[in-house]
C-alpha positions, 0 to 999 in steps of 0.5 A, a space after each residue: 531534482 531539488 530536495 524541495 521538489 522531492 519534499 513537494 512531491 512527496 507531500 502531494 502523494 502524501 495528500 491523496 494518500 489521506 483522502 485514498 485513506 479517508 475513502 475507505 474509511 467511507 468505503 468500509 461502513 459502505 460495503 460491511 453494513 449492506 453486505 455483512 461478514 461473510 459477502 465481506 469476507 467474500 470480497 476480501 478473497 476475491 481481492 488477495 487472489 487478484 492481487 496475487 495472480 497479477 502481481 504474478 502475471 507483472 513478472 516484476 516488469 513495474 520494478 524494471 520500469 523504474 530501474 531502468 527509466 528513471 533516468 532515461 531522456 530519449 524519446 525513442 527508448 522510453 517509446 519502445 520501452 513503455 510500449 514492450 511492457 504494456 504489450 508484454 503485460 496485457 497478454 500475461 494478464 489476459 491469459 492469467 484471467 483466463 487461468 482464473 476464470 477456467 479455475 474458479 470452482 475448485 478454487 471457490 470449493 478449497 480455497 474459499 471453502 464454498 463452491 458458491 462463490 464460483 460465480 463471483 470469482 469469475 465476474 472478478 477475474 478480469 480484475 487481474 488484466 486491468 491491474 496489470 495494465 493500469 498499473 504499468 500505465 500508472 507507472 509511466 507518470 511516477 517514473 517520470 516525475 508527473 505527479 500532478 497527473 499521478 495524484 490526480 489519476 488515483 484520486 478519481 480512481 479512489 473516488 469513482 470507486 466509492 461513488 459507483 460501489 455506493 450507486 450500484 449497492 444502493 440498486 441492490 446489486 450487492 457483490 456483484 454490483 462491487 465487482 462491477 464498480 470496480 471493473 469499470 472504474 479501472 478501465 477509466 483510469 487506464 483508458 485516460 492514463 494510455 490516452 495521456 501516454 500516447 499524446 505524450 511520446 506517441 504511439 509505435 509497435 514495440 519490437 521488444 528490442 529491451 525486454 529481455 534485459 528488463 526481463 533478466 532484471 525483473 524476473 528474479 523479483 517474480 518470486 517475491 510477489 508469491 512470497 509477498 503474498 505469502 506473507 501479506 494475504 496467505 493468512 485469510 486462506 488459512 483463517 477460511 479453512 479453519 474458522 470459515 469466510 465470516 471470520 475471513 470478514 471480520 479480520 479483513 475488516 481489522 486488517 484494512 484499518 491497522 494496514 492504514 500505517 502503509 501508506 504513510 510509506 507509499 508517498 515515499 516509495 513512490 517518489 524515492 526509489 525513481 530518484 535514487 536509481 538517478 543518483 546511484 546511476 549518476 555516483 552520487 552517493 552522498 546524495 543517496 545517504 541523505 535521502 534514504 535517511 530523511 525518509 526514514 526519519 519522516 516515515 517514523 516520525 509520521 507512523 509511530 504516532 499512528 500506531 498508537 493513535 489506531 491502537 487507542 481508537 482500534 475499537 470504536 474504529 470498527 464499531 462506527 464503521 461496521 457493525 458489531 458482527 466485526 467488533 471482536 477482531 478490534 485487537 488485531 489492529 493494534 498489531 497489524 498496525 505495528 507490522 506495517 510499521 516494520 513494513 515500511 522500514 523494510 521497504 526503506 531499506 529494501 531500496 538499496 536491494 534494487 540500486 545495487 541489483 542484488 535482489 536475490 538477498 530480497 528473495 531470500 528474506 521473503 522466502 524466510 519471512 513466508 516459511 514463519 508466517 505459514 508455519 505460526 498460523 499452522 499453529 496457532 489460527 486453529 488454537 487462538 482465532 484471528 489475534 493468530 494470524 496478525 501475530 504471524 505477520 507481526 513477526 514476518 515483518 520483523 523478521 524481513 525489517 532486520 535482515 533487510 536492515 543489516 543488508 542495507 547497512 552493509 552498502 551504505 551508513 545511513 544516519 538513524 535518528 534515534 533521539 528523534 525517534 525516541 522523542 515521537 514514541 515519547 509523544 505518542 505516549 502521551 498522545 495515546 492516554 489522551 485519546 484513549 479517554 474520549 467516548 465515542 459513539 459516532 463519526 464526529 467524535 471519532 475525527 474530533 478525537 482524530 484532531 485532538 490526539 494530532 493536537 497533542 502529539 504535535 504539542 509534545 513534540 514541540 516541547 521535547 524538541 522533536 523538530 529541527 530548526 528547518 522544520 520549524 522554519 518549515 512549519 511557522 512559513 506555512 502557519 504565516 502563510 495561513 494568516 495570510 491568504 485569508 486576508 489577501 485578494 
């Protein structure tokens, strides 16, 4: 895999990435203004409970999946392989949304602190046996390098979703009508995605001949997704026992918009840690040290500058996309979104973890990073609100980003750029102080200030030399070709 095929992959992922990122910005004014704060807040418990049970019910199997695939090119095995996990997954997840169904009123009674809520979690418990399907199903063609098909499976996921919560909201089927939107969108992309698999490999009866090293492999990192959860989603439990479920809304919605700055990393991860498990395995290590360094520098160099950018607009953000029941938690975004900064450094870096098989150290900075993140909401959600709860994840991350760090350093001398990093916080200053003089009161001035505050940063950084020569050949090709095509027939 080239360095241009990895960039290409990379910028392909990053485009469904923005148009995922756009959707939910249509997504979020949808749901909020028909439901309200607290059916919001409802929702958003239903998913971090999904979220959890089927990270749980995974068993780690996607990160086996990965490791052990990505350079793997007989027919035979990956048939066997594929087959193991999916089956292997689909009874994990039935039997968890099972669990759940049979659970749902006391959880509904103390976890979500109103016993009403029983009904909904049930409709929604069959949400984790899709997830864990899907996501197993979705995997094969990010291990495989069939990112075409990748992009363009998320892509009607992401849009389906939008469309079908629109239709069935606008019939007045409310939560239920998100539920169910969601259900069936997702059993389209896993009954595609299989249907694609099985014309790929076909189809056999796995004898599950792999599955207990894969099992060895994943099952150490099971306790990470607890312990994830932990740290990402623990809080709005905690935010419902002290301050109820519209206050569970109102951080959630903050909290979708200041996590944005994640997904600048996902393009990354997605087609980073399949590479490097080749490299690694083929004892080409320099090559390991250029892509991990590269990645980094570009992640910075994407998410500082969106940082700030969702800092300055963090308040208009939630005021023309909700109402103004979910204005005052406009400050918890300038912090989430410097937490998912840390985040995606951690993520980096934690791929050094996998390459060399060392995901116990993984486990214990979870560990580490979960204990803080519960015990700072113990103190302060009850005497500071929600601004409580993003400080707690503030320092998780940072705490998690560090070790992570120093471990991975440890394996391998990556080149940190910090010129270039100083030269984007330099631009995103000044990006910052532009954008935060633009009144908005509407969607269109909200993207014109979008565009504009892009505009600036990437002016500054021109100025400043923020690009290398290679870039810069990169952009003027592409700003030609621009020139070009309209012309061309």
């Amino acid at each position: 895999m080239s360095y241009q095929k990895f960039a290409r992959d990379v910028g392909s992922i990053g485009v469904v990435q923005i148009l995922t990122s756009l959707s939910t910005f249509f997504l979020l004014p949808i749901i909020t203004k028909t439901l309200g704060a607290y059916d919001y807040g409802l929702w958003a418990q239903i998913n971090i409970t999904v979220s959890l049970i089927s990270s749980l019910a995974l068993m780690g199997l996607s990160m086996s999946f990965v490791r052990f695939l990505s350079a793997e090119t007989d027919k035979k095995i990956i048939r066997e392989a594929v087959y193991s996990i999916l089956f292997f997954v689909t009874v994990s997840g039935f039997l968890a949304s099972l669990l759940l169904y049979v659970f749902a009123e006391p959880l509904a009674t103390f976890g979500f602190n109103d016993p009403g809520a029983t009904y909904f979690v049930q409709a929604g418990s069959l949400l984790i046996l899709l997830n864990v399907i899907e996501s197993v199903s979705l995997f094969y063609f990010r291990i495989f390098r069939q990112i075409k098909k990748f992009s363009h499976l998320t892509l009607v996921e992401t849009f389906g979703k939008l469309l079908f919560i629109l239709i069935f909201l606008k019939m007045g089927y409310g939560l239920l009508g998100v539920i169910t939107a969601t259900l069936m969108v997702q059993s389209l992309i896993f009954l595609i995605a299989f249907i694609t698999i099985v014309s790929q490999i076909g189809f056999v009866i796995p004898r599950f001949t792999y599955i207990r090293e894969y099992l060895k492999f994943s099952l150490p990192l099971t306790p990470n997704a607890l312990i994830r959860w932990v740290t990402e989603s623990s809080d709005r439990y905690m935010v419902a026992f002290y301050l109820g479920l519209g206050s569970v809304g109102v951080y959630s919605a903050a909290c979708s918009i200041g996590n944005l700055i994640q997904l600048f990393v996902s393009p990354l991860q997605l087609i980073l840690l399949p590479e490097l498990s080749k490299l690694f395995d083929e004892n080409r290590m320099d090559e390991v040290r250029i892509y991990m360094s590269h990645s980094l520098r570009y992640f910075l160099i994407i998410s500082i500058p969106s940082v700030f950018g969702l800092s300055a607009l963090a308040k208009p953000l939630l005021g023309v996309l909700t109402t103004q029941d979910f204005v005052s938690g406009w400050f918890v975004i300038p912090i989430i979104a410097f937490a998912g900064l840390l985040a995606g450094i951690f993520q980096i870096f934690v791929n050094t973890m996998f390459l060399v098989k060392d995901t116990k150290s993984t486990t214990y900075i979870n560990i580490l990073a979960a204990v803080l993140n519960v015990l700072i909401n113990l103190i302060l959600i009850p005497s500071v609100g929600i601004i409580g709860a993003a400080i707690s994840t503030l320092v998780a991350y940072f705490v998690m980003a560090v070790l992570c760090m120093r471990m991975s350093l440890k394996q391998f001398k990556l080149d940190i750029y910090f010129m270039d990093i100083a030269k984007s916080v330099l631009s995103s200053m000044a990006m910052y102080f532009f954008v935060s003089s633009f009144a908005i009161s509407g969607i269109l001035e909200l993207f014109e200030a979008m565009g504009a505050g892009t505009v600036i940063y990437l002016v500054v950084m021109l100025l400043v030399g923020g690009f290398t020569d290679h870039e810069m050949s990169i952009i003027k090709r592409y700003l030609l070709r621009a020139k070009v095509n309209p012309n061309s027939k």
